[in-house]
C-alpha positions as CSV (number, residue, x, y, z in Angstrom):
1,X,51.4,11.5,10.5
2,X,51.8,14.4,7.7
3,X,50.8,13.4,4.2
4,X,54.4,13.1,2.1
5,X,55.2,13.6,-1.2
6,X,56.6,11.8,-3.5
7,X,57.6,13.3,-7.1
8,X,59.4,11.6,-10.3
9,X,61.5,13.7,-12.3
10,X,63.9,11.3,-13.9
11,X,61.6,9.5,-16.5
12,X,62.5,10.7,-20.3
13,X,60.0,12.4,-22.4
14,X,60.7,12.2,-25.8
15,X,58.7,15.4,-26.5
16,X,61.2,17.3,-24.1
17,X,64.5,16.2,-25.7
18,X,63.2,18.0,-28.9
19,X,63.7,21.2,-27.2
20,X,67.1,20.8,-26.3
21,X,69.2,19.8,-23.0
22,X,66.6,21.7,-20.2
23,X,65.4,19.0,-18.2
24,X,61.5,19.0,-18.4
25,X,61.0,19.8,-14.5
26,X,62.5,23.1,-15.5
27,X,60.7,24.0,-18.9
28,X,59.0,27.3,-19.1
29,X,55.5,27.2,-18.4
30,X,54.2,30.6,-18.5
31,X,57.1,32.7,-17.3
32,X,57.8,29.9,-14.5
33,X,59.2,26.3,-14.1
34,X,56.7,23.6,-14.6
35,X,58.2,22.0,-11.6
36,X,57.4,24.9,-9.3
37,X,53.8,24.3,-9.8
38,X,54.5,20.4,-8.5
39,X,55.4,22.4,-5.5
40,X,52.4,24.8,-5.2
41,X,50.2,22.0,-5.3
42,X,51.9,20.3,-2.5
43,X,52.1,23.6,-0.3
44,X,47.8,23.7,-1.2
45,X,47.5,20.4,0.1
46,X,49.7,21.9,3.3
47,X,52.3,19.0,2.1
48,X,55.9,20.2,3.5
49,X,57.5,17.0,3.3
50,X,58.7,16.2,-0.5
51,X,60.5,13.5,-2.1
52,X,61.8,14.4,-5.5
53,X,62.9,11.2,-7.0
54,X,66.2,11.7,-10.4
55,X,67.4,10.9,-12.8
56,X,68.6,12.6,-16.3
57,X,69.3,16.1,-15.7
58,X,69.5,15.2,-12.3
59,X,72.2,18.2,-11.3
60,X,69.7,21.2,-12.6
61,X,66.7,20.1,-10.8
62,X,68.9,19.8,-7.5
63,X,70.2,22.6,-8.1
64,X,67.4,24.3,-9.2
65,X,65.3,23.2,-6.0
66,X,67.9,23.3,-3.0
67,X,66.6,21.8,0.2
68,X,63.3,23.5,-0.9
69,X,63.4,26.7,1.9
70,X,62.4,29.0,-0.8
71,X,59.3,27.2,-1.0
72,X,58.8,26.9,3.0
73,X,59.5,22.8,1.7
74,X,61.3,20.4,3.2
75,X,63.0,18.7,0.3
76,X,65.1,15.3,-0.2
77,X,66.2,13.4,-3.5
78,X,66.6,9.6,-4.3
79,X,68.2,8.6,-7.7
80,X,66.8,5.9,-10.0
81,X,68.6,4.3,-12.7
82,X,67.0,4.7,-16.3
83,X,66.2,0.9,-16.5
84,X,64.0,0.5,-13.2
85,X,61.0,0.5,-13.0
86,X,59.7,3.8,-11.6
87,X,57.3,2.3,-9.2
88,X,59.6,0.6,-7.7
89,X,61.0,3.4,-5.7
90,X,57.8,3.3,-3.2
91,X,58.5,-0.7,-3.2
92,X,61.6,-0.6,-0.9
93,X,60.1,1.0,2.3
94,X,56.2,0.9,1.9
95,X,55.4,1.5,5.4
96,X,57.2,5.0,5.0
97,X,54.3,6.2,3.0
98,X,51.1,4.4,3.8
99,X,49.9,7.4,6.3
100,X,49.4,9.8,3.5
101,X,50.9,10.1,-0.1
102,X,50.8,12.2,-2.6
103,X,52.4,10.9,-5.6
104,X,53.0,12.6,-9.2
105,X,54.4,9.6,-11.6
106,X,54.2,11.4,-15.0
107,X,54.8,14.7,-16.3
108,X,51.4,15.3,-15.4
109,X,50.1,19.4,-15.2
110,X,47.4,20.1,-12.0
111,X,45.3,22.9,-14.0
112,X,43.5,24.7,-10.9
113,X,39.7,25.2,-11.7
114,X,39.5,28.0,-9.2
115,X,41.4,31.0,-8.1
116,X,41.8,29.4,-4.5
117,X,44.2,26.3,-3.7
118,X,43.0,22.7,-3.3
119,X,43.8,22.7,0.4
120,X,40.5,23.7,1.8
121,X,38.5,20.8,-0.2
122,X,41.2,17.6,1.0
123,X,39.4,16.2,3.5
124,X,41.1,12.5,3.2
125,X,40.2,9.6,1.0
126,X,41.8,8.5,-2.0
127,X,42.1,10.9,-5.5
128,X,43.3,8.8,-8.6
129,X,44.2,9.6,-12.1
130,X,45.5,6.8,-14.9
131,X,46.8,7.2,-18.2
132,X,46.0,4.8,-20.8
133,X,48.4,2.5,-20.3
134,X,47.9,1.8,-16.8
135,X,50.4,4.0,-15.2
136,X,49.1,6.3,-12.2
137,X,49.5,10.0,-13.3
138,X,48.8,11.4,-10.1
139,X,47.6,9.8,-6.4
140,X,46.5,11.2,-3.1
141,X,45.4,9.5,-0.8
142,X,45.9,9.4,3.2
143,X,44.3,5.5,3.3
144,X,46.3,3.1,4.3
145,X,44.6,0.0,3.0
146,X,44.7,1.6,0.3
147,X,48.1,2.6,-0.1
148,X,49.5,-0.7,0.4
149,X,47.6,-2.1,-2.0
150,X,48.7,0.3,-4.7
151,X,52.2,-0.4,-3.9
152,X,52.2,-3.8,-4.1
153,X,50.9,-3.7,-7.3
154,X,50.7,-0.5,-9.4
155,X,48.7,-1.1,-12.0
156,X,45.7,-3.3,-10.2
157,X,42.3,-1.8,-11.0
158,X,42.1,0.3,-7.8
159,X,39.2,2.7,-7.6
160,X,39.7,6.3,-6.5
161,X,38.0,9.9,-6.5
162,X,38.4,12.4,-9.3
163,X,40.9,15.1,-8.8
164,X,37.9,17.6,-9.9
165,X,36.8,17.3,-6.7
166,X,39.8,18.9,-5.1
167,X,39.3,21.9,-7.8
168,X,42.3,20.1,-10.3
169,X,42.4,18.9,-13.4
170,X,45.4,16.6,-14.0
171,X,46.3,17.1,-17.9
172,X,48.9,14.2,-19.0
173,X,52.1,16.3,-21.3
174,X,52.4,13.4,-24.2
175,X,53.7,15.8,-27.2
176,X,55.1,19.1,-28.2
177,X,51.6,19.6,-29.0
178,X,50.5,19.0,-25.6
179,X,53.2,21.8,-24.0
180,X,52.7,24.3,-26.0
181,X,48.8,24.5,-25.5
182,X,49.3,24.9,-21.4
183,X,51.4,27.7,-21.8
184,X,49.0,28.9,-24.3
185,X,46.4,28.7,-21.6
186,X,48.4,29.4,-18.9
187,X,49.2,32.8,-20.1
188,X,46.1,33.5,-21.2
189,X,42.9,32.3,-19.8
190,X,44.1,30.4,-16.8
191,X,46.4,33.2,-16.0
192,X,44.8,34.8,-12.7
193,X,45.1,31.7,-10.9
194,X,48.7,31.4,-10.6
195,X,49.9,34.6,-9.6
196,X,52.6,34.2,-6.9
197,X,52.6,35.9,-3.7
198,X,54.5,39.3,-4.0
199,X,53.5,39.7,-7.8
200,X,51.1,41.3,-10.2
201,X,49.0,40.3,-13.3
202,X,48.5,43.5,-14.7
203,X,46.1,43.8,-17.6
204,X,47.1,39.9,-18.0
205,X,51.2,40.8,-18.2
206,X,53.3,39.0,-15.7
207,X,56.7,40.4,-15.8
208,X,59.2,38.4,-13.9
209,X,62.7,40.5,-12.0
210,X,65.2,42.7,-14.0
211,X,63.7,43.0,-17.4
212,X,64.1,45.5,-19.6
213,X,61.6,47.0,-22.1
214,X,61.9,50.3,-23.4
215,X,59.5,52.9,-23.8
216,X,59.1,52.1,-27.8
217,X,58.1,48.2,-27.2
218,X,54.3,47.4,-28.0
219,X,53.2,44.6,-25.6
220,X,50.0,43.4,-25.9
221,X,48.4,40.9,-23.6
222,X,47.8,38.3,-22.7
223,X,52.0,37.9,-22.4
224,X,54.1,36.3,-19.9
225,X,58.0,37.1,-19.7
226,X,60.7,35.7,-17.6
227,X,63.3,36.7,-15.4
228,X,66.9,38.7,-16.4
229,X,65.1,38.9,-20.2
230,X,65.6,41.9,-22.5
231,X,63.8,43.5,-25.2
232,X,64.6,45.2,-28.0
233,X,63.3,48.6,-29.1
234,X,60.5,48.9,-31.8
235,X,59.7,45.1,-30.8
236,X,56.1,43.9,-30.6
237,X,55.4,41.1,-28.1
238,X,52.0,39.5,-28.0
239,X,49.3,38.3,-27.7
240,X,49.9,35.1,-26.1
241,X,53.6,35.8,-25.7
242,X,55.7,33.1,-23.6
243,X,59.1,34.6,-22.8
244,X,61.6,32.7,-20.6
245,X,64.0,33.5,-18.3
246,X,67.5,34.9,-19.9
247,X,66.2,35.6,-23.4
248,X,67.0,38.5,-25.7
249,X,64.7,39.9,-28.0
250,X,66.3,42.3,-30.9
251,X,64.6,45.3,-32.0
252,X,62.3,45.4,-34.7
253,X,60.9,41.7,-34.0
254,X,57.4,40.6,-33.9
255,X,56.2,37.6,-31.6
256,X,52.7,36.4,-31.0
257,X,51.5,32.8,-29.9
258,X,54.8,31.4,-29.4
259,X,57.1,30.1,-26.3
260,X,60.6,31.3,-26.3
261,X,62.9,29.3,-23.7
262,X,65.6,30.2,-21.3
263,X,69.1,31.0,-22.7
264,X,67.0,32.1,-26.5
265,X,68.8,34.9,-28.6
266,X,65.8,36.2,-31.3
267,X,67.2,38.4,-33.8
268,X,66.7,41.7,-35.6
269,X,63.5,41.9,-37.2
270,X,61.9,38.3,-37.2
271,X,58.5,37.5,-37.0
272,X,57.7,34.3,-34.8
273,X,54.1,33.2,-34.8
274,X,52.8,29.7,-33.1
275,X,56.0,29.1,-33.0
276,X,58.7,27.4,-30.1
277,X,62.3,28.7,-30.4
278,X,64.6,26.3,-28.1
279,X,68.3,28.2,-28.9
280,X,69.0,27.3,-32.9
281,X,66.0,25.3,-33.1
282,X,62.7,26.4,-34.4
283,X,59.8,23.9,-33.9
284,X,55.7,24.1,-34.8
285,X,54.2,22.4,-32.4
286,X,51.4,21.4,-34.4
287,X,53.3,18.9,-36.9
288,X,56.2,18.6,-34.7
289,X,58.6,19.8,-37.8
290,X,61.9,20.8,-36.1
291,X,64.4,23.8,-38.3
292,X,67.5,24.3,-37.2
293,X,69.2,27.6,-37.7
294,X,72.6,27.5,-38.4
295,X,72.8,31.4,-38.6
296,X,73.6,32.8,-35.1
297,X,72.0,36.1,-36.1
298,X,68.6,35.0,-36.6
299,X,68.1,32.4,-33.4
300,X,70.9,31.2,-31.6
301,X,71.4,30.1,-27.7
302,X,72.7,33.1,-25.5
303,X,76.3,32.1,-24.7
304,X,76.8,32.7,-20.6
305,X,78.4,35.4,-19.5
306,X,82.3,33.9,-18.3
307,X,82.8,34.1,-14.6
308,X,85.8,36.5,-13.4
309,X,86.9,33.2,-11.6
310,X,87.2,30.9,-14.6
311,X,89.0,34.0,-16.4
312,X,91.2,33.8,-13.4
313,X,91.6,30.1,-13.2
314,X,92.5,30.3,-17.3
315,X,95.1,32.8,-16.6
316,X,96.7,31.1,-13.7
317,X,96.6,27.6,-15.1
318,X,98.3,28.8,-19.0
319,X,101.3,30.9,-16.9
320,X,101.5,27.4,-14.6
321,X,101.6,25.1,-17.8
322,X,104.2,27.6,-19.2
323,X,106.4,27.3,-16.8
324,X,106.2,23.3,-16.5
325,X,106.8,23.1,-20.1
326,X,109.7,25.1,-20.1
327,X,110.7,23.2,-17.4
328,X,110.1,19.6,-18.7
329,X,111.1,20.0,-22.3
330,X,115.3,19.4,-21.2
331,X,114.2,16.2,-19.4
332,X,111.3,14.5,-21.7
333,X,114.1,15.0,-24.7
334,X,116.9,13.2,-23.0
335,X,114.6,10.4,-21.3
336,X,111.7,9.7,-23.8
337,X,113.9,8.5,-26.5
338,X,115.9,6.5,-24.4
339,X,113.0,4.9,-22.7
340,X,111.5,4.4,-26.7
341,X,114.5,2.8,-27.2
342,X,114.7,0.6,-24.6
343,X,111.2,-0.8,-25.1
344,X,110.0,0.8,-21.2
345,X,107.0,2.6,-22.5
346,X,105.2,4.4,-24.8
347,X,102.8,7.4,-25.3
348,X,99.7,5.9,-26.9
349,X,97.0,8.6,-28.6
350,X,93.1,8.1,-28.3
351,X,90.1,10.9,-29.4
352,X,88.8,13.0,-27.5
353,X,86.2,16.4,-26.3
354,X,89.1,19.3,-26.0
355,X,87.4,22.8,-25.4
356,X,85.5,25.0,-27.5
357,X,83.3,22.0,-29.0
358,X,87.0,20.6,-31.1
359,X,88.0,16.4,-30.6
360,X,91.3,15.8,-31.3
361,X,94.1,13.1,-30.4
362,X,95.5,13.1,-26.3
363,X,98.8,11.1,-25.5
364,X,98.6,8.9,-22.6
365,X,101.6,7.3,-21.4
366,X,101.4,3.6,-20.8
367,X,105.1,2.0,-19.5
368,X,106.1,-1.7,-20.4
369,X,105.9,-4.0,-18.4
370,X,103.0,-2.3,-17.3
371,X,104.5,-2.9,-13.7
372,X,107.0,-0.5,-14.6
373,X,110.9,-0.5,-14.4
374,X,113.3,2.4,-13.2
375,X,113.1,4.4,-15.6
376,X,109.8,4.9,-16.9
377,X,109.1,5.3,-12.9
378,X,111.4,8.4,-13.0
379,X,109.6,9.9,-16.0
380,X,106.5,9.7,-14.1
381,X,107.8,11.0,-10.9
382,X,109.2,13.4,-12.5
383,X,105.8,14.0,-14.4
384,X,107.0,13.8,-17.7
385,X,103.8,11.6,-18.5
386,X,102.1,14.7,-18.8
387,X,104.3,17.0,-20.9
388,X,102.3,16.4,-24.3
389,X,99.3,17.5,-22.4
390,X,100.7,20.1,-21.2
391,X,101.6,21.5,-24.2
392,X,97.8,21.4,-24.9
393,X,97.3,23.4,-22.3
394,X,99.6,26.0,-23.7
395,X,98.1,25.6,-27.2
396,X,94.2,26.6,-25.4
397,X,92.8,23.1,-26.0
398,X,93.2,21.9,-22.7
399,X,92.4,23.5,-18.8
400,X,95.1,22.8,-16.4
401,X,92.7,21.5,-13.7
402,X,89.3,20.5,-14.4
403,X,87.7,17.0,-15.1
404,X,89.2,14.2,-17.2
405,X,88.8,14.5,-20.7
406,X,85.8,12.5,-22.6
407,X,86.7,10.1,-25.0
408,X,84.6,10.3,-28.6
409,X,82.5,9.1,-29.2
410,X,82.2,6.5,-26.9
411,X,81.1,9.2,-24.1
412,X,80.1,12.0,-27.1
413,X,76.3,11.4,-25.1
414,X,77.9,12.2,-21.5
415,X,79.5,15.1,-22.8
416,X,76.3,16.6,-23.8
417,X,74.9,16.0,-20.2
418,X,76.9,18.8,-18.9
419,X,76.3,22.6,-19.7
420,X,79.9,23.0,-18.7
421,X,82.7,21.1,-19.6
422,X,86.5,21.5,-18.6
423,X,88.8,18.9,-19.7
424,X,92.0,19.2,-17.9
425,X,95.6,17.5,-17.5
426,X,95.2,17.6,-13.6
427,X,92.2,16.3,-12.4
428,X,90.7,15.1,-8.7
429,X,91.5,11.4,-10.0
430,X,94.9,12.1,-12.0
431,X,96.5,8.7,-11.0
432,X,93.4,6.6,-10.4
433,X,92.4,4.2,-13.1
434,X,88.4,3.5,-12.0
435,X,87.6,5.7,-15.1
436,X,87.9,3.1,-17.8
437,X,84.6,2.1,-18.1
438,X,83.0,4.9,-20.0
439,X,81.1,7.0,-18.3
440,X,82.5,6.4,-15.2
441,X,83.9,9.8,-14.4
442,X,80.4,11.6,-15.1
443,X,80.0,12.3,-11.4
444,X,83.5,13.9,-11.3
445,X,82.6,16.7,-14.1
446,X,79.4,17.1,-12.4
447,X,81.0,17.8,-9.3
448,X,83.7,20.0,-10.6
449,X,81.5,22.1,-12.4
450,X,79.1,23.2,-9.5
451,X,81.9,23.2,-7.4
452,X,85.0,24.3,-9.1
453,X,87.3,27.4,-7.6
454,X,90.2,29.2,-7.7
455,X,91.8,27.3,-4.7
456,X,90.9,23.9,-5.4
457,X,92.6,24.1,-8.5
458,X,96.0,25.3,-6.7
459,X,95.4,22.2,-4.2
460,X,95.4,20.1,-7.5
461,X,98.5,21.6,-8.7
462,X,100.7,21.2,-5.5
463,X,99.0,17.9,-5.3
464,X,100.8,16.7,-8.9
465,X,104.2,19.0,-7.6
466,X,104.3,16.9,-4.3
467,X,102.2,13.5,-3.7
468,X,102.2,12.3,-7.3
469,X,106.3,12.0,-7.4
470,X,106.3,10.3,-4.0
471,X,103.7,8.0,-4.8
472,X,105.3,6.9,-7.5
473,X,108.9,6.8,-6.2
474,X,107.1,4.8,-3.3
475,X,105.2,2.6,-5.3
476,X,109.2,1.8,-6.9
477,X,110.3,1.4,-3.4
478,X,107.8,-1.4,-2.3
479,X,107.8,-3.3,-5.7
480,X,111.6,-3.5,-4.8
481,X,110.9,-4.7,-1.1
């Protein structure tokens, strides 16, 4: 059997969250992910079969990794919940890996000590490396005595090889310290040993796709520079230049011994020097002292370009609240005070995220008895129930279709979780009630943000015209019965 792998990418790092909301699978290291060298050290070992085991920022890295073609990888995910214990995932079918594993536990970086892979010098046995506290870093092994005896208990005082002998040299990521030193050596002494097939390293530059530096840039190497990246004229990049993926530089600035990462404006004329810039933030890696820059013309995270199809769903979903508003503002006048009066329901009003970063107040009608009498079932069939949000809509705090609004601050941490957030009136669980608990909903914004399009949001929209009256008027029907 085909030695497997097995990598964790769920367990926090303190370090990482420093540097804002990129998972640390997908942190710049040099001008690539440090997750794609995870999978170059599997394709040296001639591993194809890979396990990548989630958990926070779980969405980017699957998203980010696919089913692993790109890489010629056969790739599947498991999910772990913060509070297990990470070892525990190899626990619930041991047999599955006992005829070879390779397993990275902890953000652990496989420095090559050659030019040339570690495929050719794997000829079996069992490669260990610990970190202090016990924990396995990194294990290979294709023993199976040995692998069951590892699972059954991680941390027993299991002998192995050293990783030097398959030309690696596992280095443990503990701090901001610790990251910014490998891409210090990554770009510059280690440089020539990671060059991808179908690129260059010229005079120690790597340069990823669609960048654009003009004539009157001074680059000096060593420098390393992402993908879809612009410079600035007069600008002077380097030595030991880290530049992600989506970052502009303005004209005139100066950077040298510093690590820029993805989605980082730099503006006219700074000069950055041993320096990390993660959007508004400025860190020094030495002390760890975080700045953040309040003045978006100085260093400020590059705000993604809006798709044509959430300009059309804006569009489309503001003329549809419109004409429900107009629609609805006879009926909610006549019935709402009548049902106020008669003590059959009531809006009640709770905080929450609304677009463009505001928290405000958002009506929710709740009818007494909470089983509901004739009227107060009208005003929902009729989906007066959602008029004042409707109105919100209107007003450009609300979407018309998108994902259920998160209440502050008891979800304030979910929000955060997702690069894009559309709370909506209509949503894929309108009339369910399983979102209570908070939290609950999370996988629904995930989903609708990856996923979202024109035509699902007109099937939620004829959806609320259609099945949400009759249920309701059917629901009043069989409580009758």
């Amino acid at each position: 059997m085909p030695v497997k792998a097995v990598l964790h990418t769920g367990l926090i790092q303190p370090w990482a969250e420093i540097l804002g909301d990129i998972p640390w699978p997908l942190l710049p290291v040099g001008n690539r992910h440090f997750l794609e060298y995870w999978f170059e050290v599997c394709i040296d070992l001639g591993i194809k079969d890979v396990r990548i085991i989630l958990g926070e920022g779980a969405e980017f890295i699957e998203g980010y990794a696919g089913d692993g073609e790109q890489w010629g990888l056969s790739i599947t995910y498991s999910f772990l919940k913060e509070e297990q214990d990470p070892d525990s995932f190899l626990m619930r079918n041991p047999e599955q890996w006992v005829d070879g594993l390779l397993y990275l536990r902890n953000p652990v970086f496989l420095h090559r000590l050659a030019a040339t892979g570690a495929a050719a010098s794997f000829s079996g046995g069992v490669f260990l490396d610990r970190s202090v506290d016990g924990s396995v870093n990194c294990l290979l092994s294709d023993s199976p005595d040995f692998l069951r005896a590892h699972i059954a208990s991680p941390r027993a005082e299991l002998k192995g090889r050293s990783f030097n002998e398959l030309n690696l040299k596992p280095a443990l990521i503990l701090s901001i310290r610790d990251y910014y030193a490998l891409n210090m050596s990554i770009v510059g002494e280690e440089a020539p040993r990671y060059v991808r097939a179908g690129y260059s390293l010229i005079d120690d530059v790597s340069i990823g796709y669609n960048v654009v530096i003009p004539p009157s840039v001074s680059v000096t190497p060593p420098v390393a520079i992402g993908n879809n990246s612009r410079i600035g004229v007069m600008a002077s990049v380097g030595p030991l230049a880290v530049i992600g993926n989506h970052v502009i530089i303005d004209r005139q600035s100066d950077l040298s011994r510093c690590v820029i990462l993805d989605g980082t404006y730099v503006g006219r004329g700074l000069e950055i020097r041993g320096k990390i810039v993660a959007g508004g933030r400025l860190i020094d890696p030495d002390s760890g002292t975080i700045a953040e820059i309040n003045d978006p013309w100085l260093v400020a995270a590059v705000r993604p370009m809006v798709r044509w199809g959430d300009a059309l769903r804006a569009v489309f979903g503001w003329l549809c609240a419109m004409v429900l508003v107009l629609l609805q503002a006879g009926p909610f006048i006549v019935l709402y005070p009548l049902i106020n009066l008669l003590r059959k329901g009531r809006f009640r009003k709770a905080s929450f995220h609304l677009t463009g970063a505001r928290v405000g107040p958002l009506s929710e009608f709740v009818p007494i008895p909470e089983s509901g009498s004739g009227i107060s079932t009208l005003f929902q069939a009729l989906n007066l129930d959602l008029f004042p949000r409707l109105c919100r809509v209107v007003m450009g705090q609300l979407w018309l279709c998108g994902v259920r609004p998160m209440a502050s601050p008891e979800e304030t941490s979910l929000k955060f979780q997702l690069k894009e957030y559309f709370p909506a009136v209509l949503v894929y669980e309108t009339d369910s009630q399983d979102y209570a608990e908070p939290g609950g909903h999370l996988a629904h914004a995930l989903y609708y943000a990856r996923f979202r399009s024109f035509f699902g949001d007109v099937k939620m929209i004829l959806s609320l015209l259609l099945n949400r009256p009759l249920r309701f008027l059917s629901t009043r029907t069989d409580n009758r019965g």
